[in-house]
N, C-alpha and C positions, 0 to 999 in steps of 0.2 A: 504494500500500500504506500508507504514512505521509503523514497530511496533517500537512505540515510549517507551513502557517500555523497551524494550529490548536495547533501546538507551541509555534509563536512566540509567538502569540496568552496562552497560559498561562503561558509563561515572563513575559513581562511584565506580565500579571496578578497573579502573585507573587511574584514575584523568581527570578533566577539563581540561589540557595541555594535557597532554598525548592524550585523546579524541580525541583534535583539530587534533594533529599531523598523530594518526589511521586513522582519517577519511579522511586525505588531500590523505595520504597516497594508504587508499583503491580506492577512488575516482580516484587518478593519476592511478595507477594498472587497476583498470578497464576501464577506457581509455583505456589503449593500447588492453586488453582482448578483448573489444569490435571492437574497428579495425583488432583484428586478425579473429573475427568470420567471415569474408566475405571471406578473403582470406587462411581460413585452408585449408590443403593440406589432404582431408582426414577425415576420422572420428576421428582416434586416436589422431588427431590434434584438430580438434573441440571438443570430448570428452573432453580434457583435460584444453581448455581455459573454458567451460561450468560449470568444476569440479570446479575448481576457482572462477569464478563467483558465482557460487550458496554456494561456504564456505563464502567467502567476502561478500554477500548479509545476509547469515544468522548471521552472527557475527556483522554486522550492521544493523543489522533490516529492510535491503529490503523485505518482506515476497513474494511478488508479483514475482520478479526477482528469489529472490533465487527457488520458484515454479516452473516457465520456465525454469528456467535451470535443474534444478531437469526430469522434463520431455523430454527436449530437450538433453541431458546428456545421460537420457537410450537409447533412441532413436539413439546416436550415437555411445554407447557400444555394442548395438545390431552392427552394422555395418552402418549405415542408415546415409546418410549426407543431406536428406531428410527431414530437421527439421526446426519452426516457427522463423526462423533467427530476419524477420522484429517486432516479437510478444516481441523476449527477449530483441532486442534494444530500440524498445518502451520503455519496462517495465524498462529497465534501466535508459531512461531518463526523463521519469516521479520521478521515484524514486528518481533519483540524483534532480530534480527541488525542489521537496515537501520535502524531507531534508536538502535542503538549505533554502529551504524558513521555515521551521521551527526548523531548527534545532540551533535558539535560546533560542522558546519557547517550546521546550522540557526541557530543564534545571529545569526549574517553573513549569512543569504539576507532 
């Protein structure tokens, strides 16, 4: 679900602080991303909070999330607002749970 090298990997890209602050950051951001996905007006609406979700997921090591959205993404490039809404809000808040809960002891791995 979390690729934790990929955590480590950024953490030491820009620092422990920094880290903290990207990560409050992405987490707040996708909050809202995720309250927009119910009420998009639209595909090119949902396309575009999905397009965000799945960069913010791959740059934080969601792999699961950024997957879903990846998928649910074409899906509404194509035109289609027809997509696993309830699948990528899950996978978001699994993800957000398991990097909080470990994402002390990623620093040590």
């Amino acid at each position: 679900m979390i690729d934790w090298a990929r955590v480590n990997e950024l953490r030491d890209e820009i620092g422990a602080d920094d880290f903290d602050e990207v990560a409050t950051m992405f987490l707040e951001e996708a909050d809202e991303a995720i309250a927009r996905l119910d009420a998009a007006k639209g595909a090119k609406s949902l396309e575009s909070d999905l397009h965000f979700l799945k960069g913010s997921a791959l740059n934080l090591g969601f792999q699961r999330l950024a997957d879903l959205c990846q998928i649910a993404e074409r899906l509404a490039a194509a035109g289609s607002v027809e997509v696993d809404l309830a699948a990528v809000i899950d996978a978001y808040e699994a993800s957000k749970c398991a990097f909080d809960a470990g994402r002390g002891l990623a620093q040590s791995a």
